[in-house]
C-alpha positions as CSV (number, residue, x, y, z in Angstrom):
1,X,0.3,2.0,2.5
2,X,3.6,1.3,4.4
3,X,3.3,-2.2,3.0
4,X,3.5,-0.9,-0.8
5,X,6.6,1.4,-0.4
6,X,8.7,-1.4,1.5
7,X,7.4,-3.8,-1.8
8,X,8.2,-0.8,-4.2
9,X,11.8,-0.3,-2.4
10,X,12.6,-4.0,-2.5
11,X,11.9,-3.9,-6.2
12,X,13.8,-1.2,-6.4
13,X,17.1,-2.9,-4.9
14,X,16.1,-5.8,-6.9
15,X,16.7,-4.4,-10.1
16,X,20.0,-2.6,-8.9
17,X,21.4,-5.4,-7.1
18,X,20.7,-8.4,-9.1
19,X,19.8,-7.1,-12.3
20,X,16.1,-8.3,-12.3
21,X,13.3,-6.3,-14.5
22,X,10.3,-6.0,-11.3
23,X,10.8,-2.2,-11.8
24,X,8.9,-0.8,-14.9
25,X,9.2,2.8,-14.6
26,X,7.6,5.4,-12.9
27,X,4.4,5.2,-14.2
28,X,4.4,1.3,-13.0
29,X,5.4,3.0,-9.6
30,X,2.4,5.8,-9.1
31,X,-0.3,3.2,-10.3
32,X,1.2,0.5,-7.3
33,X,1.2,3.5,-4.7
34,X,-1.9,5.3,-6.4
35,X,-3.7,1.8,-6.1
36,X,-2.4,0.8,-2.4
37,X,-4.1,4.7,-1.5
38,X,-7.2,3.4,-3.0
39,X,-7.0,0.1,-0.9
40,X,-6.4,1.2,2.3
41,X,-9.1,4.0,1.8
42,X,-11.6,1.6,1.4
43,X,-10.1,-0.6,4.3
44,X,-10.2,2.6,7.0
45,X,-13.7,3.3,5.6
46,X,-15.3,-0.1,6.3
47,X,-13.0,-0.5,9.5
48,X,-14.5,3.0,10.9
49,X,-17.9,1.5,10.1
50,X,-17.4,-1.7,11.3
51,X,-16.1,-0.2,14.6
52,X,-18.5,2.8,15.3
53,X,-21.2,0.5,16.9
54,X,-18.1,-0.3,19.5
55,X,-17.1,3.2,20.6
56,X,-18.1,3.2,23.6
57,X,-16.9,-0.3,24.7
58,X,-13.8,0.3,22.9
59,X,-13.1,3.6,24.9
């Protein structure tokens, strides 16, 4: 997630500072950040999963 606002803040600058079109609105925006949610859902899901069997050795 942390990954997707630093890329959404750098296309910010982007577009302010030199003038380039990465930046397509908000809408462009909440479907990156709504999509990165999705993706690192998933990612903690099968990590948790992948990692249960190890709790005890982990610990």
């Amino acid at each position: 997630m942390a990954t997707g606002v630093v890329w959404e803040i750098m296309k910010f600058v982007g577009d302010v500072l030199f003038g380039t079109t990465m930046q397509y609105g908000l809408s462009d925006t909440v479907a990156d950040l709504f999509w990165n949610l999705v993706g690192a859902s998933i990612a903690a899901v099968v990590g948790q999963r992948y990692l249960k069997p190890y709790k005890n050795k982990l610990s």
